[in-house]
MOPAC internal coordinates of N, CA, C and O (Angstrom, degrees):
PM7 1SCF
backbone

  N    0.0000 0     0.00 0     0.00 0    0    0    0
  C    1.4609 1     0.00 0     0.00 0    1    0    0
  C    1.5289 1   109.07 1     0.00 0    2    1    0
  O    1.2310 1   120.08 1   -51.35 1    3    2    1
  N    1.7091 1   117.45 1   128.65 1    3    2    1
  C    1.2864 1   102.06 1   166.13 1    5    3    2
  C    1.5692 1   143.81 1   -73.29 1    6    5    3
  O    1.2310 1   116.85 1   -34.33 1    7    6    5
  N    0.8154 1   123.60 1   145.67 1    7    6    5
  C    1.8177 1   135.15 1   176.30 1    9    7    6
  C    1.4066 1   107.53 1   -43.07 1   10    9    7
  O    1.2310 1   124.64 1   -86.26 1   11   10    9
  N    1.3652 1   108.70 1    93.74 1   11   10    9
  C    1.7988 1   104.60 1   173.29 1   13   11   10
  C    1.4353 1   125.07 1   -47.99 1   14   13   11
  O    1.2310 1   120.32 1   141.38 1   15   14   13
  N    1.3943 1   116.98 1   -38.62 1   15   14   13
  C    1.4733 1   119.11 1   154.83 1   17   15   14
  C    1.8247 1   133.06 1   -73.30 1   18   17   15
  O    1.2310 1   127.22 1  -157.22 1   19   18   17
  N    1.5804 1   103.71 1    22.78 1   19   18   17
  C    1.5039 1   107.68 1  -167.18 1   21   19   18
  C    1.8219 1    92.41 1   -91.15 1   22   21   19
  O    1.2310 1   122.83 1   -55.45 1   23   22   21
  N    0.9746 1   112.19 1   124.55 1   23   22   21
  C    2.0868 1   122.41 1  -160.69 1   25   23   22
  C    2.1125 1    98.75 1  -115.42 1   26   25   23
  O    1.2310 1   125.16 1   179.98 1   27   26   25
  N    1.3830 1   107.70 1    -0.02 1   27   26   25
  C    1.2143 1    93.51 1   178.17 1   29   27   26
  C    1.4397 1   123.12 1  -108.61 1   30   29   27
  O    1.2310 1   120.14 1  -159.64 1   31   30   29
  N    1.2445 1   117.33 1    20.36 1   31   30   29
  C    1.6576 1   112.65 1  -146.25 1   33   31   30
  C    1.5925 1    99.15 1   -86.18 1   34   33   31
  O    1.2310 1   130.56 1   -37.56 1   35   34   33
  N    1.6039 1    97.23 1   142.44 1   35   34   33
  C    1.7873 1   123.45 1  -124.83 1   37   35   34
  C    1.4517 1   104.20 1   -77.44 1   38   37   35
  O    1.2310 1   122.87 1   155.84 1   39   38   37
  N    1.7708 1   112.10 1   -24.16 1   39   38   37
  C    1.9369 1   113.57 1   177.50 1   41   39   38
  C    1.7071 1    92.82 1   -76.77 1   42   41   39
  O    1.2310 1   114.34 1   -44.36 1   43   42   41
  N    1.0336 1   128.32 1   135.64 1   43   42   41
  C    1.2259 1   126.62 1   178.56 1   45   43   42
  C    1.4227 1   141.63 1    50.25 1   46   45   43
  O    1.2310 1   125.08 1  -171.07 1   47   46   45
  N    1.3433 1   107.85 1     8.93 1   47   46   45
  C    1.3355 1   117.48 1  -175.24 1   49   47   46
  C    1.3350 1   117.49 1    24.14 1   50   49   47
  O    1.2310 1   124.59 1   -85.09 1   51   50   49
  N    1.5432 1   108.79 1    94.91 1   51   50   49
  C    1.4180 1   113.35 1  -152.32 1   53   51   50
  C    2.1538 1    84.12 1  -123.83 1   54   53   51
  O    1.2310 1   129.10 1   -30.09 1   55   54   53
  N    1.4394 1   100.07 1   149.91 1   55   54   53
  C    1.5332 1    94.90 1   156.85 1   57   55   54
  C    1.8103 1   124.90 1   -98.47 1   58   57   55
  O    1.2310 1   120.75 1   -14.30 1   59   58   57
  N    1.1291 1   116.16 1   165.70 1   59   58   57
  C    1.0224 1   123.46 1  -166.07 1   61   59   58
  C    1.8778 1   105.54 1  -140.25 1   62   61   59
  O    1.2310 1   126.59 1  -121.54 1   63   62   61
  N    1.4431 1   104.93 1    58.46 1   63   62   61
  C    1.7221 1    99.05 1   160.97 1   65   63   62
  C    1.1430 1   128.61 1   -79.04 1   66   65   63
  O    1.2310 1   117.14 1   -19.36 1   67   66   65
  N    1.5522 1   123.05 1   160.64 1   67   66   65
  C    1.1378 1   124.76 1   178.64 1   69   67   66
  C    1.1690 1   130.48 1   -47.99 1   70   69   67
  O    1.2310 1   110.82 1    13.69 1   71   70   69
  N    1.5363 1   134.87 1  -166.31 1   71   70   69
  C    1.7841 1   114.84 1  -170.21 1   73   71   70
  C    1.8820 1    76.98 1   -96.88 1   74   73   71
  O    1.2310 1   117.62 1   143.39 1   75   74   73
  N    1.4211 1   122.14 1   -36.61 1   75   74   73
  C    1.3221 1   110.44 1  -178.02 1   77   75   74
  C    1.4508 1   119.87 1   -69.95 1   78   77   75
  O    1.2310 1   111.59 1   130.10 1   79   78   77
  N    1.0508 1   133.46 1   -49.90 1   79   78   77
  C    1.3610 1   132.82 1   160.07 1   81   79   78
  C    1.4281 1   135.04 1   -28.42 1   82   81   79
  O    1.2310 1   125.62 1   135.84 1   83   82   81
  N    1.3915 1   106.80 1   -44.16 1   83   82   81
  C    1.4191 1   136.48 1   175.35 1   85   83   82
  C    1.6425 1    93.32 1   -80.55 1   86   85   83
  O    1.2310 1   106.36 1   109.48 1   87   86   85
  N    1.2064 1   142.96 1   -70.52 1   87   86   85
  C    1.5287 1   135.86 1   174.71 1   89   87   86
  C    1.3264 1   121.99 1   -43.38 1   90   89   87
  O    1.2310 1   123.77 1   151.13 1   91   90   89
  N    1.3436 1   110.37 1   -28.87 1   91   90   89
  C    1.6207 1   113.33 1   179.36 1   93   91   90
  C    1.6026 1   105.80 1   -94.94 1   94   93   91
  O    1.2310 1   112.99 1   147.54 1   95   94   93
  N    1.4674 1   130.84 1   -32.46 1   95   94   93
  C    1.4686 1   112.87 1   151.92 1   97   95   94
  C    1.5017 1   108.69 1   -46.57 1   98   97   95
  O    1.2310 1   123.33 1    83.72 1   99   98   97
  N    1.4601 1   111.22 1   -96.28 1   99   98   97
  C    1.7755 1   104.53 1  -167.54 1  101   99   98
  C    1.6771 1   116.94 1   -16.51 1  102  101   99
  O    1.2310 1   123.04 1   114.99 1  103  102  101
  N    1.1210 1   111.77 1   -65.01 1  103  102  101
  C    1.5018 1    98.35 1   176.68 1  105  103  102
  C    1.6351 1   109.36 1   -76.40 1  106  105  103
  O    1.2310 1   109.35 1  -148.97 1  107  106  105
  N    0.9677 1   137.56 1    31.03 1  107  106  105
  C    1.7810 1   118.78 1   134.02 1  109  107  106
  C    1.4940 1   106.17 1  -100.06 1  110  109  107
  O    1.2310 1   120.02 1   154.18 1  111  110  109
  N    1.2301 1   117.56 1   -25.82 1  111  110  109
  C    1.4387 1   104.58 1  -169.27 1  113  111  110
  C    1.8195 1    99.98 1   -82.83 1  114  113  111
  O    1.2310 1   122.05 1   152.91 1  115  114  113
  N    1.5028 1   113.68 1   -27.09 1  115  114  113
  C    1.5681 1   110.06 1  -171.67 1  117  115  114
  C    1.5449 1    88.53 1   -67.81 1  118  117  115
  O    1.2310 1   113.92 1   141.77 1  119  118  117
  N    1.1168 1   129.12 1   -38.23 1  119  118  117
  C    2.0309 1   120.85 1  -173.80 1  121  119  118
  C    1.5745 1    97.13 1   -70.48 1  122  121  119
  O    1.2310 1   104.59 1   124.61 1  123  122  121
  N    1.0726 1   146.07 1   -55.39 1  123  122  121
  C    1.4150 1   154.34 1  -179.88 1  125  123  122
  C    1.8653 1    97.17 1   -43.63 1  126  125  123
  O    1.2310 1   123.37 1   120.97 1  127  126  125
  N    1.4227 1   111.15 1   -59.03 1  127  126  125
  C    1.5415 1   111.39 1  -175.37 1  129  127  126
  C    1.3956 1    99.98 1   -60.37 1  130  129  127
  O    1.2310 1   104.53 1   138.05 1  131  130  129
  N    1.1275 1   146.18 1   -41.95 1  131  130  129
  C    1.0325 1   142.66 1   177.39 1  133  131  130
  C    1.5019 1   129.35 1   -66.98 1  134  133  131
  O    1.2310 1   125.45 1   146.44 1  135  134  133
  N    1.3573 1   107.14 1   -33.56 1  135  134  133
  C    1.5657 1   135.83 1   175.53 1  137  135  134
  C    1.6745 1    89.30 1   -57.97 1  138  137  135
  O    1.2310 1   120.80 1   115.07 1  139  138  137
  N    1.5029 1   116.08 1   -64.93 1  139  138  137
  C    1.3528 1   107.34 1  -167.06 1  141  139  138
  C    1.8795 1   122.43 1   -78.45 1  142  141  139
  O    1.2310 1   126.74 1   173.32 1  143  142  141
  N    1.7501 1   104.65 1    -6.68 1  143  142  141
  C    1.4784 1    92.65 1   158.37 1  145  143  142
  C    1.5510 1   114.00 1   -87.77 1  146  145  143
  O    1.2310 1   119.48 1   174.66 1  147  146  145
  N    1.2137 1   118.60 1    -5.34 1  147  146  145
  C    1.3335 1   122.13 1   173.14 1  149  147  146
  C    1.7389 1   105.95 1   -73.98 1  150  149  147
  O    1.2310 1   117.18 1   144.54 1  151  150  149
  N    1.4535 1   122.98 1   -35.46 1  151  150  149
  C    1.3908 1   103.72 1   167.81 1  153  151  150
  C    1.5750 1   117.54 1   -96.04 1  154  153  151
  O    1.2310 1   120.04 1   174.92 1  155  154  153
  N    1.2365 1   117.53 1    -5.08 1  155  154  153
  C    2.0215 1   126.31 1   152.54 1  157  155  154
  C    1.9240 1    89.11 1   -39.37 1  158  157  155
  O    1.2310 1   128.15 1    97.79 1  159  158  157
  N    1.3850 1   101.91 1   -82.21 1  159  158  157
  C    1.5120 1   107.42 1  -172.14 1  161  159  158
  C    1.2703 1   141.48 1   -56.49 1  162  161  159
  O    1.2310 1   123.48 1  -174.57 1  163  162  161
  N    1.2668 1   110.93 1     5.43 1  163  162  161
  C    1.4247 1   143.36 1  -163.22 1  165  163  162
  C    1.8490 1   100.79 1  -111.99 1  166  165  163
  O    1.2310 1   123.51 1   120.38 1  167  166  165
  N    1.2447 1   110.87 1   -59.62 1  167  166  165
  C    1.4505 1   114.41 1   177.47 1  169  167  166
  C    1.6768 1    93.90 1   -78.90 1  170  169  167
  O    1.2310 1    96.44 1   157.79 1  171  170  169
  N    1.0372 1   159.23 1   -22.21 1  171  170  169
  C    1.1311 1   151.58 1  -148.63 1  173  171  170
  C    1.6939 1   104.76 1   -98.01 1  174  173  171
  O    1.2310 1   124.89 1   146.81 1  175  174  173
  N    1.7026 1   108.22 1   -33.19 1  175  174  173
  C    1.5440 1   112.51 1  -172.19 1  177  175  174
  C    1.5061 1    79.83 1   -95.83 1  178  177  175
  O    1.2310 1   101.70 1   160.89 1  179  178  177
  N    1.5114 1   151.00 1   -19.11 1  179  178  177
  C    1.4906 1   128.75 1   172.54 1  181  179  178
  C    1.7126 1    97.76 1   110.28 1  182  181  179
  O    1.2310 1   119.80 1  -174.64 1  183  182  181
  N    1.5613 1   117.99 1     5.36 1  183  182  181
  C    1.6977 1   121.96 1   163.55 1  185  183  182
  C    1.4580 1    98.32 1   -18.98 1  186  185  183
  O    1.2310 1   121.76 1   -43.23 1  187  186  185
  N    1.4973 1   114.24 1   136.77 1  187  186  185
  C    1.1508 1   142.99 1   119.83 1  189  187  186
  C    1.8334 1   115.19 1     5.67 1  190  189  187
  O    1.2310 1   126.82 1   -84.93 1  191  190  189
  N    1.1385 1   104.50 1    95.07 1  191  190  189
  C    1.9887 1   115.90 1  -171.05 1  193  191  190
  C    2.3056 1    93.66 1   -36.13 1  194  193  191
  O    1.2310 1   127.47 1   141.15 1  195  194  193
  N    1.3160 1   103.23 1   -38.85 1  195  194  193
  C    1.6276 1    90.32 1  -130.09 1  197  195  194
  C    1.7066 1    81.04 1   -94.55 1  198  197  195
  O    1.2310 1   120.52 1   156.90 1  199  198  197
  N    1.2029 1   116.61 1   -23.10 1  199  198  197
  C    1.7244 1   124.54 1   154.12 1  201  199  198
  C    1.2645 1   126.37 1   -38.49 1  202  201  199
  O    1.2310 1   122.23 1   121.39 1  203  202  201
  N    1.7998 1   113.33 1   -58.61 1  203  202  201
  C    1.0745 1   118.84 1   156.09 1  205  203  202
  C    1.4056 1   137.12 1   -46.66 1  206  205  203
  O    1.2310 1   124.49 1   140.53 1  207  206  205
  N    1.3587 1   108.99 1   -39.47 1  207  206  205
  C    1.4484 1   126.03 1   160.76 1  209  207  206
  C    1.1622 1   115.76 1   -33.56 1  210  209  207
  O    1.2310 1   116.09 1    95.51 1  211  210  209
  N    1.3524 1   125.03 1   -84.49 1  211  210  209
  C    0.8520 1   144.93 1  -156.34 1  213  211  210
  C    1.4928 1   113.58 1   -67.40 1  214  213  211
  O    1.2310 1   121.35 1   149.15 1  215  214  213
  N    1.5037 1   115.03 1   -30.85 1  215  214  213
  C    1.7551 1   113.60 1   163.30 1  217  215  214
  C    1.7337 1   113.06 1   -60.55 1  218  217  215
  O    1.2310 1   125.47 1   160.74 1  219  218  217
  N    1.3651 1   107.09 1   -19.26 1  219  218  217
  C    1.6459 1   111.71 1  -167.89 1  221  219  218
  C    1.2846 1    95.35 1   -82.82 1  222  221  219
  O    1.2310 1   118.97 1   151.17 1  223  222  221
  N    1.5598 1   119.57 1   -28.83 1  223  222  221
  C    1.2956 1   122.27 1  -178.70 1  225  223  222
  C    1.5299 1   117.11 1   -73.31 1  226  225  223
  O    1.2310 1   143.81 1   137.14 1  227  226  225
  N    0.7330 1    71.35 1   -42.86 1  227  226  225
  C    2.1981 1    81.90 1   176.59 1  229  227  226
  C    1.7126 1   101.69 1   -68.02 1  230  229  227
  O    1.2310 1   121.29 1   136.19 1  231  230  229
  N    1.5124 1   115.14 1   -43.81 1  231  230  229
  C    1.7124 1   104.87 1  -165.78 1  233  231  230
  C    1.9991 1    92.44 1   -85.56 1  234  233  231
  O    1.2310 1   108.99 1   152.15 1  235  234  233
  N    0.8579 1   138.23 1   -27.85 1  235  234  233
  C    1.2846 1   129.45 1   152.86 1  237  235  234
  C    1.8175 1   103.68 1   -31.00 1  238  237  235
  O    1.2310 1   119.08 1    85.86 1  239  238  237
  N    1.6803 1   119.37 1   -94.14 1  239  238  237
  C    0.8718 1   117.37 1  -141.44 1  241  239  238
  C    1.6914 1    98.84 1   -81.20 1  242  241  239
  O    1.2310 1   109.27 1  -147.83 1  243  242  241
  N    1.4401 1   137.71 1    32.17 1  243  242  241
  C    1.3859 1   128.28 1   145.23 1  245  243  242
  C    1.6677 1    95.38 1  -109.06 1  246  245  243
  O    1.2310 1   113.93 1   167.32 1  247  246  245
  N    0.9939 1   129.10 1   -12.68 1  247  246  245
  C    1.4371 1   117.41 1   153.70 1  249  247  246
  C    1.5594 1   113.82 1   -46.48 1  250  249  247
  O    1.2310 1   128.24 1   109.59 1  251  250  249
  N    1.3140 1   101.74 1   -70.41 1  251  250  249
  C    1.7316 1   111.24 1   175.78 1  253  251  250
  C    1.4170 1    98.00 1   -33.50 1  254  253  251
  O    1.2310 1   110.64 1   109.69 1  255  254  253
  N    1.1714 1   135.21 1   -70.31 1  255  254  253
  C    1.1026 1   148.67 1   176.84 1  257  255  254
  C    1.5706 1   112.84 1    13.48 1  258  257  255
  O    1.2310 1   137.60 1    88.72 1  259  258  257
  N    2.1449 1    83.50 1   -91.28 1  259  258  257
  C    1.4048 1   113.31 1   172.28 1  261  259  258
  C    1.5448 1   106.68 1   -20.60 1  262  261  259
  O    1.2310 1   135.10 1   111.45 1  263  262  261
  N    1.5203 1    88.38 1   -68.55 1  263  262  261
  C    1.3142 1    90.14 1  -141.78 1  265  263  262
  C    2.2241 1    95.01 1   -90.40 1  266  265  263
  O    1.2310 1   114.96 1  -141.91 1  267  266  265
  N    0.8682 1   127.17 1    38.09 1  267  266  265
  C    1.1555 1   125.91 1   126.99 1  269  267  266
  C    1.2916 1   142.13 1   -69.91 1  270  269  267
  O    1.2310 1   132.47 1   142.95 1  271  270  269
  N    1.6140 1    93.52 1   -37.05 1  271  270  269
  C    1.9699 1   123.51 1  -169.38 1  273  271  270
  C    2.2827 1    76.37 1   -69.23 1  274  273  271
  O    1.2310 1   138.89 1   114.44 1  275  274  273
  N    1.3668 1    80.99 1   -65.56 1  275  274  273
  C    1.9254 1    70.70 1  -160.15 1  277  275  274
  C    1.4476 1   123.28 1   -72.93 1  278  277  275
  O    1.2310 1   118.48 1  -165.95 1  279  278  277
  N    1.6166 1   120.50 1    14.05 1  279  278  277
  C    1.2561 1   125.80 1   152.21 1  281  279  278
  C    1.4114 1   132.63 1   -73.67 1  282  281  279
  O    1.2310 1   129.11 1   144.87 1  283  282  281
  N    1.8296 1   100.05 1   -35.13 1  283  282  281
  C    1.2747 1   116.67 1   170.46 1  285  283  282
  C    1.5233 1   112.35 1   -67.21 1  286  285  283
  O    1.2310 1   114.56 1   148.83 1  287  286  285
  N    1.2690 1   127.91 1   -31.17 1  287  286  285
  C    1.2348 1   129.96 1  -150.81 1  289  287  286
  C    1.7857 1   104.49 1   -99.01 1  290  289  287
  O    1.2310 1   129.81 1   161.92 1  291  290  289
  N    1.2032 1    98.69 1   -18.08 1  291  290  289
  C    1.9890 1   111.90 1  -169.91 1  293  291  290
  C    1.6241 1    80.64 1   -95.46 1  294  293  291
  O    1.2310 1   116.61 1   124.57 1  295  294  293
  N    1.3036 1   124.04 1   -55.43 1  295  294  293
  C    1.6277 1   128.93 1  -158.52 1  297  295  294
  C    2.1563 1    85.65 1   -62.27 1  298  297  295
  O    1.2310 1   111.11 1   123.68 1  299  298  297
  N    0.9977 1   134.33 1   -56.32 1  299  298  297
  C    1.0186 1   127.22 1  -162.54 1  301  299  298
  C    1.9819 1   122.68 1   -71.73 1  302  301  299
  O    1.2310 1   127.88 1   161.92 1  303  302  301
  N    1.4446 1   102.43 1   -18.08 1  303  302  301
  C    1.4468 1   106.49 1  -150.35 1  305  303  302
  C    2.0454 1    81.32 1  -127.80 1  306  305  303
  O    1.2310 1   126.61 1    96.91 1  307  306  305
  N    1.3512 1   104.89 1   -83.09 1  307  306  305
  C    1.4531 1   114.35 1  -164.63 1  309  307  306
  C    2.0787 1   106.11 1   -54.25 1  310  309  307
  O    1.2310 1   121.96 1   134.27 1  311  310  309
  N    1.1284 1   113.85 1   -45.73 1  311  310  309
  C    1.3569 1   126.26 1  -177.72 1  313  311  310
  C    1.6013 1   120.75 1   -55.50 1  314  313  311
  O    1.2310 1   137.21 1   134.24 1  315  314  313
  N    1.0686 1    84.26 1   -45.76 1  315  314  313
  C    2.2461 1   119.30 1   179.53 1  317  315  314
  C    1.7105 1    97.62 1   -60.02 1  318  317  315
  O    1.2310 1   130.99 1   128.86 1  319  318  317
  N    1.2180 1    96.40 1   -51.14 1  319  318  317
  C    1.6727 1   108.67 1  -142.71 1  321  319  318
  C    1.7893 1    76.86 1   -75.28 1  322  321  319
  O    1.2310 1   119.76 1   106.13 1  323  322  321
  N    1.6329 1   118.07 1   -73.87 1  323  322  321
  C    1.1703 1   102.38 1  -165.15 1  325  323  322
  C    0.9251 1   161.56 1   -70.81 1  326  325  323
  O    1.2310 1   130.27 1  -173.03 1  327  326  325
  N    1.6371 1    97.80 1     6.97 1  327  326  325
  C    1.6977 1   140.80 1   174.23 1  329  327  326
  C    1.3958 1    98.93 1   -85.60 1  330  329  327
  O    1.2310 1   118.77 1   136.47 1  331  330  329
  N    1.3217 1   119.96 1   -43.53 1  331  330  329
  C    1.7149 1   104.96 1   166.72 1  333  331  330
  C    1.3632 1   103.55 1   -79.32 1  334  333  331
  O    1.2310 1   108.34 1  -117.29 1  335  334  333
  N    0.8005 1   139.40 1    62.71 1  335  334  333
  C    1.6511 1   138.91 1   173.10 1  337  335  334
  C    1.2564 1   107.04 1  -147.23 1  338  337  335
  O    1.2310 1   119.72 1   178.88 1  339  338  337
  N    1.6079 1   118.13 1    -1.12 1  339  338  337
  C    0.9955 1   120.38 1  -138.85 1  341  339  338
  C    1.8604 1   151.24 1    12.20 1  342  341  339
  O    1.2310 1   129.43 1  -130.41 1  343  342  341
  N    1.0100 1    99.42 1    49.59 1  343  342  341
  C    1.7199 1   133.21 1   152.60 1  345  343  342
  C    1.5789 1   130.02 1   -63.33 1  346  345  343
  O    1.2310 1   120.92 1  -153.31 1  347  346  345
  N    1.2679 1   115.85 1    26.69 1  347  346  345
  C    1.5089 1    97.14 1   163.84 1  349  347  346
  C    0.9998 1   158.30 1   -38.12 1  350  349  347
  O    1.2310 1   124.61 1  -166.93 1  351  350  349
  N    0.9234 1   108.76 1    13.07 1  351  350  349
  C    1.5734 1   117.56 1  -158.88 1  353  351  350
  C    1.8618 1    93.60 1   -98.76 1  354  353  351
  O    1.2310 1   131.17 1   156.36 1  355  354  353
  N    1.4296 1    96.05 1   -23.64 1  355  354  353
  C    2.0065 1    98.43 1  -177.40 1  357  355  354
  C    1.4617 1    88.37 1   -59.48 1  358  357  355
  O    1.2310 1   103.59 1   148.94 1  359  358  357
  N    1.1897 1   147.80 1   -31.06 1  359  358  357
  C    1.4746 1   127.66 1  -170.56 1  361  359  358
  C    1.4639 1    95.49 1   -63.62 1  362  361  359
  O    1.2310 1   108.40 1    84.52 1  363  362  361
  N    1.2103 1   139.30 1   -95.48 1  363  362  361
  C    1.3705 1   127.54 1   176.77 1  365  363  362
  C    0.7806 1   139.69 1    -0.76 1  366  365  363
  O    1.2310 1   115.06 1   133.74 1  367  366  365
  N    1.9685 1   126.97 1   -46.26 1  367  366  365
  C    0.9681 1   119.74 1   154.72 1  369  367  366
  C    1.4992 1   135.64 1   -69.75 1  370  369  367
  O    1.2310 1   131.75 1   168.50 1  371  370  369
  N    1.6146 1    94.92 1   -11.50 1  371  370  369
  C    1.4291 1    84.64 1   179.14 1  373  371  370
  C    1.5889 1   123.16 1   -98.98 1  374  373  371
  O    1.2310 1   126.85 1   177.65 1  375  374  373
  N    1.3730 1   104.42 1    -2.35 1  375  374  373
  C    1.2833 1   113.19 1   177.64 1  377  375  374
  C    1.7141 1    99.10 1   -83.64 1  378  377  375
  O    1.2310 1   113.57 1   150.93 1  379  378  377
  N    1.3521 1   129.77 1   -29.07 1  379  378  377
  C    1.4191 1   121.09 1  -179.47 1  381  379  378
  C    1.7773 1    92.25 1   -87.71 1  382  381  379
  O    1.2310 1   113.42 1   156.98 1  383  382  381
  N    1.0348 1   130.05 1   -23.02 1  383  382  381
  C    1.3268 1    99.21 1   158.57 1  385  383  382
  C    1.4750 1   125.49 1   -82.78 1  386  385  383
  O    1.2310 1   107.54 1   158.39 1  387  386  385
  N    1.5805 1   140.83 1   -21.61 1  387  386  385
  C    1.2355 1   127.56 1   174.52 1  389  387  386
  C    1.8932 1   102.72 1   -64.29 1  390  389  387
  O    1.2310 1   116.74 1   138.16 1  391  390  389
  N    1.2473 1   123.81 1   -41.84 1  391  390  389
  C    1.2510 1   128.58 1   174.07 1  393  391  390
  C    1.6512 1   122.87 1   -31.05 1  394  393  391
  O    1.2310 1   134.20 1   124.21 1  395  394  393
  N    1.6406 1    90.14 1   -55.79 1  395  394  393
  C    1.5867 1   111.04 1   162.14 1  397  395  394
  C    1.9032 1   107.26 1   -56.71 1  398  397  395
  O    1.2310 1   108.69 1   119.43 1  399  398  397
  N    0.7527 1   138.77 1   -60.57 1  399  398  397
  C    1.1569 1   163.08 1   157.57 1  401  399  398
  C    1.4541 1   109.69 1     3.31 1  402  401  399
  O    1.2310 1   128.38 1    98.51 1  403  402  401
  N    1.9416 1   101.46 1   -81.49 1  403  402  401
  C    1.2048 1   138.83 1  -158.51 1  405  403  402
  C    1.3067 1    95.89 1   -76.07 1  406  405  403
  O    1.2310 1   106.56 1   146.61 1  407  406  405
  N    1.5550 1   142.60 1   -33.39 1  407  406  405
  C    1.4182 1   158.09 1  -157.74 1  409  407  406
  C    1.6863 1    85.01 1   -50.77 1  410  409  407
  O    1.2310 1   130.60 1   -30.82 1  411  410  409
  N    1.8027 1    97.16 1   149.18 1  411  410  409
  C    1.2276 1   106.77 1   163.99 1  413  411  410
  C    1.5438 1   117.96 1  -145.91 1  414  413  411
  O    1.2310 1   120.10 1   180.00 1  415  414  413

């Protein structure tokens, strides 16, 4: 049986999270989509500059979020798997993706 968390599989490199994992992304990112029409509507009625700020600040760091949840989850399952496969080369990519990541 395959690994519901196995994120590398080799036609398309497709992920494969859990039904919970996968439900608990969509709903941070559906509050995040919303977070950011909440600051659309915020600059649009003429909000307060440092108000606005500070919502960008918050949808930033549940951004981080996300994508912590799915760093941990690729670093644990997709990374593992293809280093025992011997595939190194996923280190590379994943260090030019935390890079991408870490950018500010």
């Amino acid at each position: 049986m395959e690994n519901q968390n196995h994120c590398c599989e080799e036609e398309g490199r497709k992920s494969h999270h859990s039904d919970k994992v996968k439900s608990n992304l969509v709903t941070r990112l559906n509050r995040i989509e919303g977070q950011i029409r909440g600051v659309k509507g915020m600059i649009e009625k003429d909000t307060y500059c440092d108000d606005v700020l500070n919502q960008i600040a918050a949808i930033q760091s549940a951004l981080n979020g996300v994508g912590r949840m799915l760093l941990e989850g690729h670093m644990k399952s997709c990374v593992i798997e293809r280093i025992q496969e011997g595939d190194h080369e996923v280190i590379d990519e994943l260090l030019i993706t935390m890079n991408k990541l870490m950018k500010k």
